[in-house]
C-alpha positions in Angstrom: 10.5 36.9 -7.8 10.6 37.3 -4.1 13.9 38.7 -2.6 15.1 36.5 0.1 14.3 37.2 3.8 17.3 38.9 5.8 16.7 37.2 8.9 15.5 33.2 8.2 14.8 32.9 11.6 11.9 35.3 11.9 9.5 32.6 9.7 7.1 30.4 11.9 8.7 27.2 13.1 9.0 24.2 11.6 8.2 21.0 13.6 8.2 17.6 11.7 6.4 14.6 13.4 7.6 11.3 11.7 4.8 9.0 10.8 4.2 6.3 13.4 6.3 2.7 12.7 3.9 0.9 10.5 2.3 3.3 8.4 4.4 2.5 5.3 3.2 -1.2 5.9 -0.3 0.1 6.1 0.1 2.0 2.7 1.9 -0.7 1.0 -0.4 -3.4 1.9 -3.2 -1.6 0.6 -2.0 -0.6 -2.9 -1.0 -3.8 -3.6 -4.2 -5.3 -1.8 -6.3 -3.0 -4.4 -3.8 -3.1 -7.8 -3.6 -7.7 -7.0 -7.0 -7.9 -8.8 -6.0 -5.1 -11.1 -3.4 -6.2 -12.5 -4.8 -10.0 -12.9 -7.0 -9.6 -14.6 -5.1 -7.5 -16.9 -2.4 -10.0 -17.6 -5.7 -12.5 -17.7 -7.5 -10.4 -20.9 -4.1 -9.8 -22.6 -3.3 -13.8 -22.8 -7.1 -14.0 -24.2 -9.7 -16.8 -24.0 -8.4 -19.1 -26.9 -6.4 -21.1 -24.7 -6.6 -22.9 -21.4 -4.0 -23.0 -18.7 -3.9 -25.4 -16.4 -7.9 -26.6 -17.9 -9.2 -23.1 -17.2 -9.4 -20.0 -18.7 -6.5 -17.7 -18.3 -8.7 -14.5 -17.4 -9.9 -16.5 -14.4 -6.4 -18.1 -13.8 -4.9 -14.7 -13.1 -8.0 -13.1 -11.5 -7.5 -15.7 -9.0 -4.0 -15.6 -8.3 -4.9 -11.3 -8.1 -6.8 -12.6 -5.1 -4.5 -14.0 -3.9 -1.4 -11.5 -4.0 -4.0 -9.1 -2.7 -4.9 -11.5 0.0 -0.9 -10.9 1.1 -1.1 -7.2 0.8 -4.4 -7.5 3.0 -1.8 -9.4 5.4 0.8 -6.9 5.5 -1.9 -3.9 6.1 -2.8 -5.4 8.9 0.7 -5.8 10.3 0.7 -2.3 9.9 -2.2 -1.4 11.5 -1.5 -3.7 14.4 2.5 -2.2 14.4 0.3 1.4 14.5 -1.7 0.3 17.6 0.8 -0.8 19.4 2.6 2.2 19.1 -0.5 4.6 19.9 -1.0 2.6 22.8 2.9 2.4 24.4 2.7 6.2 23.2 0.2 7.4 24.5 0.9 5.2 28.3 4.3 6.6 28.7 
């Protein structure tokens, strides 16, 4: 065990640089544009093949509508990206 330091202002300095407005967008976006598919087809094998929903099969019922949720998380990444830009450009002109 290390004995505390006497002085705690002779370490190196600290800076934190928050992340850029956006970025959470960015990484939200794309976990849910890659766990969308995931996760449909999941639910779409657990239901089985024995019955139909809606006259198809429920593996490609829920594959599909993975698409699609991932389709909105491919949406809101690119909000983010465009929100991370636009602040690297204003940035980076003031």
């Amino acid at each position: 065990m290390t004995p505390e330091p006497d002085n705690p202002e002779a370490g190196r300095p600290i800076r934190l640089v928050p992340v850029p407005p956006g970025m959470w967008l960015v990484v939200l976006g794309a976990g849910v544009l890659v766990l969308g598919p995931l996760f449909g087809f999941l639910i779409g094998t657990v239901l089985g093949t024995e019955r139909e929903t809606l006259g198809m099969s429920p593996i490609f019922l829920f594959l599909f509508l993975g698409f699609l949720v991932a389709g909105a998380g491919l949406g809101i990444a690119a909000l983010g990206v465009r929100r991370v830009l636009h602040h690297r450009s204003t940035a980076a002109s003031s």
